[in-house]
N, CA and C atoms as an extended XYZ file, in Angstrom:
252
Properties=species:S:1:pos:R:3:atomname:S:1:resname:S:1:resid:I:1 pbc="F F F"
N         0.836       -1.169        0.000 N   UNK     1
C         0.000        0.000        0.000 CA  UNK     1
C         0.887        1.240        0.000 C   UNK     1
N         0.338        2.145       -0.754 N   UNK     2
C         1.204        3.198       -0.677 CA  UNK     2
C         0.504        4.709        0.382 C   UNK     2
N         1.365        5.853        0.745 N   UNK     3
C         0.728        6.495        1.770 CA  UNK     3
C         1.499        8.191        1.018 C   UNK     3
N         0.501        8.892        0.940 N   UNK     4
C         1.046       10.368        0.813 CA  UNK     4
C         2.074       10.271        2.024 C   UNK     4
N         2.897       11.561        2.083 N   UNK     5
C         3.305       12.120        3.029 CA  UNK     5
C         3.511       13.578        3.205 C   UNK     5
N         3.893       14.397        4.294 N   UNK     6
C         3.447       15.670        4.294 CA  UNK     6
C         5.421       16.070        4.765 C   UNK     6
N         6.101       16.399        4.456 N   UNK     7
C         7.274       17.010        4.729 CA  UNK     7
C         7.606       18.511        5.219 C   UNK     7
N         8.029       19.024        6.023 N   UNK     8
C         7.754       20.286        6.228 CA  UNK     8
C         9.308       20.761        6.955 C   UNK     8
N         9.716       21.660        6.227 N   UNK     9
C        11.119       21.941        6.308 CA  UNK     9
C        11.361       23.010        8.097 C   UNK     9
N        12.350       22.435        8.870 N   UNK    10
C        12.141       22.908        9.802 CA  UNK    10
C        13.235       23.770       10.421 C   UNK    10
N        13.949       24.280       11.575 N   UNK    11
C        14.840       25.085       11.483 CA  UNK    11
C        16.513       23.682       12.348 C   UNK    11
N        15.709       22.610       12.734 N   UNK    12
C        16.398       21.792       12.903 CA  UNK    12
C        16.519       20.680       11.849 C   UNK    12
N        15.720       20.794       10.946 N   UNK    13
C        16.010       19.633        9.535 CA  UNK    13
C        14.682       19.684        8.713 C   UNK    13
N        13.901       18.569        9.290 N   UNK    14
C        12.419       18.223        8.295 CA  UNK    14
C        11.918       17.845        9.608 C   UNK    14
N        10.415       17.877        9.464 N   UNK    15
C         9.411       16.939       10.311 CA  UNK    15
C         8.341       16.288        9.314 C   UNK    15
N         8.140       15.366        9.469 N   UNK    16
C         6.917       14.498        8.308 CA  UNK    16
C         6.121       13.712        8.948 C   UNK    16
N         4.916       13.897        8.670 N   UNK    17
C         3.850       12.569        8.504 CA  UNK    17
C         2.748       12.303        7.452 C   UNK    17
N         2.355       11.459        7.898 N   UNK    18
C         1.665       10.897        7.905 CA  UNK    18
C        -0.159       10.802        7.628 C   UNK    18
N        -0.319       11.921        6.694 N   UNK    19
C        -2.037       12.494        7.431 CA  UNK    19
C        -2.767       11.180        7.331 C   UNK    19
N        -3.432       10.208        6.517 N   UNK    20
C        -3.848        8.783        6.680 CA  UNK    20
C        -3.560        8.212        7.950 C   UNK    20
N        -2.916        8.480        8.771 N   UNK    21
C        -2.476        7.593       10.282 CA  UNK    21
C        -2.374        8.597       10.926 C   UNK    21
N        -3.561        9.137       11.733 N   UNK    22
C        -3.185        9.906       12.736 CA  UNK    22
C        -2.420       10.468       13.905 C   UNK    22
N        -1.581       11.018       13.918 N   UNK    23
C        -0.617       10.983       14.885 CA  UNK    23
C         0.483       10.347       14.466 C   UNK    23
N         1.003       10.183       13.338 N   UNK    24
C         1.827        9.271       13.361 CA  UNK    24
C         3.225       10.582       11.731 C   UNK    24
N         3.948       10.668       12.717 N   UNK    25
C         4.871       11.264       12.621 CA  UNK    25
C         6.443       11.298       13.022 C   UNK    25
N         7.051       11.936       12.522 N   UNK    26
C         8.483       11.649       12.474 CA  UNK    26
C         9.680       12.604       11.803 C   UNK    26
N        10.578       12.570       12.013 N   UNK    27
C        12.019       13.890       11.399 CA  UNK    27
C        13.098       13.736       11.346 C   UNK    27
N        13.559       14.197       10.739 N   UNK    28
C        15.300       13.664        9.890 CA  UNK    28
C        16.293       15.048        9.952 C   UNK    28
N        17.343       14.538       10.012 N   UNK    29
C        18.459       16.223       10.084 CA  UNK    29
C        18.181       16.041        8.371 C   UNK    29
N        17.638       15.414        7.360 N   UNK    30
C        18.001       15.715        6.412 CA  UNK    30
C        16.609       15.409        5.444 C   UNK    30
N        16.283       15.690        4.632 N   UNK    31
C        14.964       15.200        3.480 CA  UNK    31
C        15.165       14.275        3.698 C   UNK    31
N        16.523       13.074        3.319 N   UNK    32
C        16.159       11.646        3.279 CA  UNK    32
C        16.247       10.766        4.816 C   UNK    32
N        16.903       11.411        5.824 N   UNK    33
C        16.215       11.079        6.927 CA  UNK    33
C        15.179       10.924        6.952 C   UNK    33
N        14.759       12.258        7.020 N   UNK    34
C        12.913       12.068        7.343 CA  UNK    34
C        12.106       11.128        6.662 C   UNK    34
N        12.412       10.741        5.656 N   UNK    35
C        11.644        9.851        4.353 CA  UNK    35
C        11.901        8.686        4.838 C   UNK    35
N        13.281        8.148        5.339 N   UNK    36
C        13.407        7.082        5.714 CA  UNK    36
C        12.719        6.386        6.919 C   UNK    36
N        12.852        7.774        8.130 N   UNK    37
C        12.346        7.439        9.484 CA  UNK    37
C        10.749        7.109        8.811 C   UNK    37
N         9.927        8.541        8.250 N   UNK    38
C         8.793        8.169        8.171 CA  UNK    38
C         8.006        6.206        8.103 C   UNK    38
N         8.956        5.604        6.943 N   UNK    39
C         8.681        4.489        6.671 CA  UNK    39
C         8.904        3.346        7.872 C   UNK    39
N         9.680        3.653        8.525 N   UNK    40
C         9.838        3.124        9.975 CA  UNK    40
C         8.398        3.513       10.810 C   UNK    40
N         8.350        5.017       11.076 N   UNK    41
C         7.161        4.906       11.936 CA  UNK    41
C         5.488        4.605       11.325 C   UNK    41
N         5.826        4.451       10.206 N   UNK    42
C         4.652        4.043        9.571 CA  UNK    42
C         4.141        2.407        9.533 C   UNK    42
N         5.560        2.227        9.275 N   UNK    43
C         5.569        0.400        9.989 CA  UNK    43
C         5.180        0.000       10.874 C   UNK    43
N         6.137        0.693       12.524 N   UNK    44
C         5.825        0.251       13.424 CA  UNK    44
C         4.038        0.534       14.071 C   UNK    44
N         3.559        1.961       13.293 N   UNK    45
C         2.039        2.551       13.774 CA  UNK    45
C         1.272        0.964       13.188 C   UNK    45
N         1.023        0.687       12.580 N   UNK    46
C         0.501       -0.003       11.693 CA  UNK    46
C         0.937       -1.848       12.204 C   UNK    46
N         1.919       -2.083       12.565 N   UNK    47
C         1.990       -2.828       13.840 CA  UNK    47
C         1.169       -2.860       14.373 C   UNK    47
N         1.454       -2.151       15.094 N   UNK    48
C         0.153       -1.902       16.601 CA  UNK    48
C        -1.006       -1.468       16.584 C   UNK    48
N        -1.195       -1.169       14.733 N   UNK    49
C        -2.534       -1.218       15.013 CA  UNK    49
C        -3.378       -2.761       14.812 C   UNK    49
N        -2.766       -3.465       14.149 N   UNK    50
C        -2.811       -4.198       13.610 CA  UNK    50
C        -2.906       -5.844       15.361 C   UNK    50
N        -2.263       -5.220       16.136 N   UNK    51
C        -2.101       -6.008       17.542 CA  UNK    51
C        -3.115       -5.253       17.900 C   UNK    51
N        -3.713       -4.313       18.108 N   UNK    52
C        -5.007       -4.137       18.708 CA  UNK    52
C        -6.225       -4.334       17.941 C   UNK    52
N        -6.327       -4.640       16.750 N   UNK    53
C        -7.366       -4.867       16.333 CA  UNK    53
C        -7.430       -6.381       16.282 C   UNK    53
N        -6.499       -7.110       16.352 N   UNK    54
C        -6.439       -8.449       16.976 CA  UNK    54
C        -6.549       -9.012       18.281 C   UNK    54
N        -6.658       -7.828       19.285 N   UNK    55
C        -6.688       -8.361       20.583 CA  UNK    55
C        -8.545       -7.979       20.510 C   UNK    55
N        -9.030       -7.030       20.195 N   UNK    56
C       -10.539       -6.780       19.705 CA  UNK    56
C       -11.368       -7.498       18.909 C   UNK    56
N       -10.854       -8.315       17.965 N   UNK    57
C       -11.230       -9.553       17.428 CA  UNK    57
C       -11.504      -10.406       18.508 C   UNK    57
N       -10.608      -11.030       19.099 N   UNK    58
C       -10.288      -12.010       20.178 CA  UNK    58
C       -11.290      -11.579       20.979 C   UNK    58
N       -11.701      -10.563       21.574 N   UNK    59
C       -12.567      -10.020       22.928 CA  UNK    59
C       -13.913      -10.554       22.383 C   UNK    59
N       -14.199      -10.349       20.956 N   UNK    60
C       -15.633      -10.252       20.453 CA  UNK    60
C       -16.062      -11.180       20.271 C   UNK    60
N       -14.987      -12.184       20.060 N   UNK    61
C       -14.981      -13.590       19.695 CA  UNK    61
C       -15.040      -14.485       20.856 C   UNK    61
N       -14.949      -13.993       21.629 N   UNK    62
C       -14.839      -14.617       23.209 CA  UNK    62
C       -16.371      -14.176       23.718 C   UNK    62
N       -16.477      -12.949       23.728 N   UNK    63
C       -18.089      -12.569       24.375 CA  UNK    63
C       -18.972      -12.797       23.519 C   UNK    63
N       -18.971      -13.496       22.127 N   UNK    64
C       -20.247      -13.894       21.214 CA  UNK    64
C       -20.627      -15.271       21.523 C   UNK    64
N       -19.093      -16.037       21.986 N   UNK    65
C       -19.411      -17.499       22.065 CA  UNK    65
C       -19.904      -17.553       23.470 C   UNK    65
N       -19.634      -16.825       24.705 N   UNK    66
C       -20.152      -16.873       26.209 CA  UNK    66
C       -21.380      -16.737       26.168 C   UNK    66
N       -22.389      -15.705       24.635 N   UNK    67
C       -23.591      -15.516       25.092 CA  UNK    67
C       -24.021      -16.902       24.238 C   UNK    67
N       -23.460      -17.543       23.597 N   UNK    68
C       -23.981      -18.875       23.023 CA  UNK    68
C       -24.173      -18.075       21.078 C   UNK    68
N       -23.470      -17.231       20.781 N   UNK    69
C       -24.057      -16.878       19.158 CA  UNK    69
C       -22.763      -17.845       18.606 C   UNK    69
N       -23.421      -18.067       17.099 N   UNK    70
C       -22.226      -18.906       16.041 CA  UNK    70
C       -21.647      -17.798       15.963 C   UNK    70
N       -20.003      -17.984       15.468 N   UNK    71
C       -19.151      -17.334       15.268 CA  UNK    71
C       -18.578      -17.652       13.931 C   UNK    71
N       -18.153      -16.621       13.251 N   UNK    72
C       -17.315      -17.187       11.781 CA  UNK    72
C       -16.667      -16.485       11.790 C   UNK    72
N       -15.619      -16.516       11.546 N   UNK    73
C       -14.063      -15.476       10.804 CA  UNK    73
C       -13.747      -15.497        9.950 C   UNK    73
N       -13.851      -14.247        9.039 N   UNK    74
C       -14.023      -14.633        7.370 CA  UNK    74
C       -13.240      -13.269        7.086 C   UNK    74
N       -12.298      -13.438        6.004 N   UNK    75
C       -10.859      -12.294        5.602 CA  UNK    75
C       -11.652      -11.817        4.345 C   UNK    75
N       -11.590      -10.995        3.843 N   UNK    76
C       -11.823      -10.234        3.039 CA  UNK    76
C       -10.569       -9.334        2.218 C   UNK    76
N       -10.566       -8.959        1.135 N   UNK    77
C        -9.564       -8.278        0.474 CA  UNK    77
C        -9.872       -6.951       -0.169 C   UNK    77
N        -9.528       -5.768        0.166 N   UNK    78
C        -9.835       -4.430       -0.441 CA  UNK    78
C        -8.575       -3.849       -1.449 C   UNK    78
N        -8.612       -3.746       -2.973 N   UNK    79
C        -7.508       -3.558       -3.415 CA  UNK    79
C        -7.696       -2.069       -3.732 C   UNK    79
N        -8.725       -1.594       -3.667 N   UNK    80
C        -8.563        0.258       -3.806 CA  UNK    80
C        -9.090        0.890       -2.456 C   UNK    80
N        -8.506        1.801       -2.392 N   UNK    81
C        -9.223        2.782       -1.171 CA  UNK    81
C       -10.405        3.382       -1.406 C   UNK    81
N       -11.439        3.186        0.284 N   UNK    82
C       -12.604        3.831       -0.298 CA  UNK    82
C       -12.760        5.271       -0.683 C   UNK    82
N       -12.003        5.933       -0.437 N   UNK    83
C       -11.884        7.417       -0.971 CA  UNK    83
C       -10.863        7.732       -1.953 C   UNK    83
N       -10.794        8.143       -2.535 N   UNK    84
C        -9.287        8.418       -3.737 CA  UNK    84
C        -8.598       10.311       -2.989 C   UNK    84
């Protein structure tokens, strides 16, 4: 997947993010610092989001089967974004 990014020249180097991932930002003494870090913190955001929406799976999946409902887990694939 690919992600804009927002670069913004600063009086200590660059700062960049991220607008698609909220909060999720990062800065380089140099343009390609910042470009590089960005892809790091874009990784690691996306990690963790990715571990919490799996620990939220797990919760839902646990309190559907306690009240007695069938459960199914079914993956799905989105190859364009819903907004352009």
């Amino acid at each position: 997947m690919r992600y804009e990014v927002v670069l913004f020249k600063t009086d200590e180097g660059y700062a960049i993010t991220c607008p698609a991932l909220p909060g999720c930002w990062s800065q380089g003494t140099t343009r390609d610092d910042a470009l590089i870090n960005i892809v790091d913190a874009i990784t690691l955001y996306l990690e963790c989001t990715l571990e919490q929406a799996n620990e939220r799976r797990d919760s839902l999946v646990r309190e559907a089967t306690e009240e007695g409902l069938q459960v199914e887990l079914c993956k799905i694939s989105i190859s364009q974004p819903a907004i352009a």
